[in-house]
N, C-alpha and C positions, 0 to 999 in steps of 0.2 A: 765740548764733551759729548759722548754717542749717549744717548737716552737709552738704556737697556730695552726696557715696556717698550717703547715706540719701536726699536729693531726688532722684537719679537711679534709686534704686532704685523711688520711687512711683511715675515714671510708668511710664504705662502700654507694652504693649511694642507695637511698630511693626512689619510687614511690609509690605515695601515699596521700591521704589527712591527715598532721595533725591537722587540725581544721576543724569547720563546721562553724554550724551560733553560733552568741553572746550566751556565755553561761553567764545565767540568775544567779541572787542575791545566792541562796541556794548550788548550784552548785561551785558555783566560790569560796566560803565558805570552802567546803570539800578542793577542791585542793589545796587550802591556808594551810588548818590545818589540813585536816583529813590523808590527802595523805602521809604527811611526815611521820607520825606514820607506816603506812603500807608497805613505798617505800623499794624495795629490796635496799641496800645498793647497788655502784657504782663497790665498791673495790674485791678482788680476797675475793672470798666465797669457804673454806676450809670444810665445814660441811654444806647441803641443811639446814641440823635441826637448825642451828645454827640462821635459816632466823626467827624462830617463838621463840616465848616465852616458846610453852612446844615442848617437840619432839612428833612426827606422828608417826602410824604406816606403815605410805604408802606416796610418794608426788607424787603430778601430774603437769606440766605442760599445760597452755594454749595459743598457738604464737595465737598473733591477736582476740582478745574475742570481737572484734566489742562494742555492748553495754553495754556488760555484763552481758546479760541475763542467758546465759547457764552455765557463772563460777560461780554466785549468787546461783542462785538453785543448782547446783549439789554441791558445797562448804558446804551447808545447810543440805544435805541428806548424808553426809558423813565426820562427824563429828571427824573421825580418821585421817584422812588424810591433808596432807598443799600441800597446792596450788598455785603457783605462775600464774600471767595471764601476758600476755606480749602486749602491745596497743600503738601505736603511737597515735594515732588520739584522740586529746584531751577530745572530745565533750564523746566518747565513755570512756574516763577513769571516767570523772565525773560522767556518768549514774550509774558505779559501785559502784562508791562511795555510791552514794544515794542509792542504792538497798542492802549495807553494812550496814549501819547506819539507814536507817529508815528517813530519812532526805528530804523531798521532797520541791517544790516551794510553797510557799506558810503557811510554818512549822515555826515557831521561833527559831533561832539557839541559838545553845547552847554555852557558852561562850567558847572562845576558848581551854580552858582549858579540858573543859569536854565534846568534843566529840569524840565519843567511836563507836566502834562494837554495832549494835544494841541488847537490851538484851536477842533477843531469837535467838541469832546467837553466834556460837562458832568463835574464834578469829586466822581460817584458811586459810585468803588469804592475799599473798603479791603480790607488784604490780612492775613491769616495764615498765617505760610509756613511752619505746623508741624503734628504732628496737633491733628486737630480737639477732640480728647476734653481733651486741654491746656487747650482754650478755653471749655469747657463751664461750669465754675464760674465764670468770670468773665462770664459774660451774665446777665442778669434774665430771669426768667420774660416769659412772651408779648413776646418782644423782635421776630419775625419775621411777615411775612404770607404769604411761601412758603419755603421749604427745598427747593432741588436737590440731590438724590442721582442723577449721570449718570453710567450706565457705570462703578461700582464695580467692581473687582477680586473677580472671581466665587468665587477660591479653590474649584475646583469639585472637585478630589481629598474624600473624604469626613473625612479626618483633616486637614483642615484648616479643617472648615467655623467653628471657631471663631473663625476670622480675618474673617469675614463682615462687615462693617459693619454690616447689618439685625441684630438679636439684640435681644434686652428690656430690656438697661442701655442699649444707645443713641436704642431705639425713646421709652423713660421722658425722655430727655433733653430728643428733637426736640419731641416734646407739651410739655413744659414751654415750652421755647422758643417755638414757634408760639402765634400767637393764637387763640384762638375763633372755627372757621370757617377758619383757616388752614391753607394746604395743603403737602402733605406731596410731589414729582412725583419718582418714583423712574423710571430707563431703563435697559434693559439689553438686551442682545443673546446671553445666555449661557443655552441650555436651565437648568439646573440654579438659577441663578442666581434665572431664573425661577420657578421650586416654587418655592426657599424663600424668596422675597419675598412671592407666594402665604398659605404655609403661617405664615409671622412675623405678618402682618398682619392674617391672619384670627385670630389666638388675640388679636391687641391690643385692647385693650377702647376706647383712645385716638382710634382713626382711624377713618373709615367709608371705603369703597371707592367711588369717584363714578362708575362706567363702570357702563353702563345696557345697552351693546351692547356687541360684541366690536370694532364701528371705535372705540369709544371708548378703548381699551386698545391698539389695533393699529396708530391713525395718530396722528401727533404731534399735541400741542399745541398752542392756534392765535397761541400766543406762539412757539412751538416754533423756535429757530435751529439748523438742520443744523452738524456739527461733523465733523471730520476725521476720528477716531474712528468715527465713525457712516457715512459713506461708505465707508472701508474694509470695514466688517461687512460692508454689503450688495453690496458685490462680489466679498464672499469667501461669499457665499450665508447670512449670520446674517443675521435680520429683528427686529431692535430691536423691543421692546412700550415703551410709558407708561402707566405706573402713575399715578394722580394719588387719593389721599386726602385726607379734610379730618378736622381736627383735632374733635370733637366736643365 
């Protein structure tokens, strides 16, 4: 018999908001009925492919998709590939939902039965609505051909930097994860945040650094979808870098 206390006790500990304010009538809907359909399954996942109805030619990974902005759209323009997005924070799973389905406040829902991927979206994102670290042992090595790390939670007080996402137990994870050649596109907008994305990835023996010049690091990616997050930065004067490493 699993000792509940004792499994609670292993994981790992969380910083971080998982809710925000009252999520609203249409919202609360998807996570009810739409989410289940799409939720990565809990159990040990022996085949990435095995997560989607048809097989990809490519998956990619997204730890912490905030809104959902940038896994919605880029999911949208790359209709080969499956997707997994990885999100505690409740408020931001529902936004997906609804930018998935077409489903907004104020829309008449559909009976439970029949709501769907919206019709002019291909049926390539699944969801993990917990930490990511949860989900780590349950993937097969080289399961991914990119991993987005966008606008992590900079934790930039110095006694806190152990909250950091970048660090050597998770850096060990993504390399396992990612293929040969596969890439690692980290983005942030937070000075400090910056060094130590820097300083983590230069000591990792796993990744090589791909930016040749400083636009290569300083203007987005030519997949790159602008996200809500990132327009706030730069009109509050923070200038987002892209990091983009490959897997060695």
């Amino acid at each position: 018999m699993i000792n509940n206390s004792n499994a609670e006790a292993a994981k790992p500990k969380f910083f971080g908001r998982r809710k925000g304010r009252v999520i609203r009538k249409a919202k609360s809907f998807l996570l009810e009925n739409f989410l289940p359909k799409i939720k990565l399954p809990a159990n040990k996942i022996a085949n990435i492919a095995k997560c989607f109805n048809s097989p990809y030619n490519r998956y990619c990974l997204e730890i912490g998709f905030g809104d959902g902005e940038h896994l919605a759209a880029i999911a949208a323009t790359a209709a080969d590939t499956g997707f997994i997005g990885v999100e505690v924070y409740k408020n931001g799973v529902a936004n997906l939902l609804s930018l998935l389905t077409g489903i907004k406040e104020g829309n008449d829902c559909p009976a439970d039965a029949d709501v769907s991927i919206s019709a002019n979206r291909t049926d390539n994102v699944r969801i993990f609505d917990d930490d990511v670290r949860l989900l780590f042992a349950s993937l097969p090595d080289s399961s991914f051909d990119k991993i987005y790390l966008l606008f992590p939670d900079p934790w930039p007080k110095k006694k806190h930097s152990g909250r950091r996402f970048i660090n050597s137990d998770n850096l060990r994870e993504l390399a396992r994860l990612l293929k040969k050649g596969g890439i690692l596109q980290i983005a942030t907008d937070h000075q400090v945040y910056k060094r130590w994305v820097l300083e983590q990835m230069r000591e990792n023996k796993d990744f090589v650094w791909l930016a040749k010049c400083s636009n290569d690091w300083r203007m987005p990616p030519a997949d790159w979808h602008e996200t809500k997050y990132q327009r706030k930065a730069i009109r509050e004067g923070r200038k987002p870098v892209f990091f983009e490493y490959q897997r060695r």
